[in-house]
C-alpha positions in Angstrom: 0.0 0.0 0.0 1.2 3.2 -1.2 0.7 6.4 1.5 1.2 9.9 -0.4 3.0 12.2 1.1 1.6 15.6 2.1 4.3 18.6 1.1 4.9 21.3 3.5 6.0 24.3 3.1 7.0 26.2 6.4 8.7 29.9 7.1 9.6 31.2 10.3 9.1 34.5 10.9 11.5 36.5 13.2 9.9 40.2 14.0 12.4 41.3 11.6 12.9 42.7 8.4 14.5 39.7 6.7 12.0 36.8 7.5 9.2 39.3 7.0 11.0 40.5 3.2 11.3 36.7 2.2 7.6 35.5 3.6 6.0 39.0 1.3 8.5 37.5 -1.3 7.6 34.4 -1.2 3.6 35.5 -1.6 4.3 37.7 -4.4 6.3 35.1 -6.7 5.2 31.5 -5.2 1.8 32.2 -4.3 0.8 28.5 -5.6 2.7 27.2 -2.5 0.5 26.6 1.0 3.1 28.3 2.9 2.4 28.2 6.6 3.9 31.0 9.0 5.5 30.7 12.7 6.6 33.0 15.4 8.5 31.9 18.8 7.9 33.9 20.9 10.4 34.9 23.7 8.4 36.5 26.0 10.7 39.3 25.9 9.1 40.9 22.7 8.3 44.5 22.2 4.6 45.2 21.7 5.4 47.0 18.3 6.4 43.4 17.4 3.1 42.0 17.7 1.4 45.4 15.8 4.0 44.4 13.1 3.5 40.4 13.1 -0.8 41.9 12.7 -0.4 43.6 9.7 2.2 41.1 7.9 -0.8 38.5 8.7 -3.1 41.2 6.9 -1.0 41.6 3.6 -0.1 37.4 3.8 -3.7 36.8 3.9 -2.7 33.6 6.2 -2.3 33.7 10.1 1.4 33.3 11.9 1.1 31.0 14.4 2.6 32.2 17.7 4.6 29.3 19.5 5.1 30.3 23.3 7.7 28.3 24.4 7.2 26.6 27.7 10.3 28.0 28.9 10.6 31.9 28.0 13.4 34.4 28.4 13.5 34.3 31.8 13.6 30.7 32.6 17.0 30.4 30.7 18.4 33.7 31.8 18.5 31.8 35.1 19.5 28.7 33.6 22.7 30.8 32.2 23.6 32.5 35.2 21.9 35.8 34.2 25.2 35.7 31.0 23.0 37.7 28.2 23.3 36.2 25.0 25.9 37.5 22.7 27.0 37.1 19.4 29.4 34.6 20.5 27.3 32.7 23.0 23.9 32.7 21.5 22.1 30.7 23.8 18.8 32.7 22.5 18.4 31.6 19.2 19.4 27.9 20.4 17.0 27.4 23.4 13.9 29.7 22.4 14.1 30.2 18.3 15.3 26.7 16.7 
């Protein structure tokens, strides 16, 4: 018995310019695909974030799902000795974004 395979496409959306540039990219040139959207959320995230993540949903015409870690900002500031991420030690985008 053969089982298709249902294709996915999935974009993670940052807050920031970049992942917002390719997701209105990707609607305006593959607008055939079924993208779906994600946000992590932090819990550390400046409300103009949100106000931003609302109107890229408008112009998508698709929802971003918010994923709220069980574990936010805080939790692993403690866990890393209150050490603030860094460029070299980015313990952020490891424990809260991937």
């Amino acid at each position: 018995m053969t089982t298709a395979v249902r294709e996915r496409h999935i974009l993670g959306i940052s807050g920031g310019r970049d992942s917002a540039a390719l997701a209105v990219h990707m609607r305006q040139t593959r607008p055939e695909l079924d993208l779906e959207y994600f946000f992590t959320d932090t819990g550390k995230e400046l409300e103009e974030v949100y106000s931003f993540l609302d109107k890229l949903e408008g112009f998508l015409g698709k929802p971003i799902t918010r994923l709220n870690p069980d574990r936010d900002f805080d939790f692993w500031l403690k866990e890393y000795n209150h050490f603030l991420p860094s460029p070299k030690t980015r313990w952020c985008t490891r424990q809260l974004k991937l």
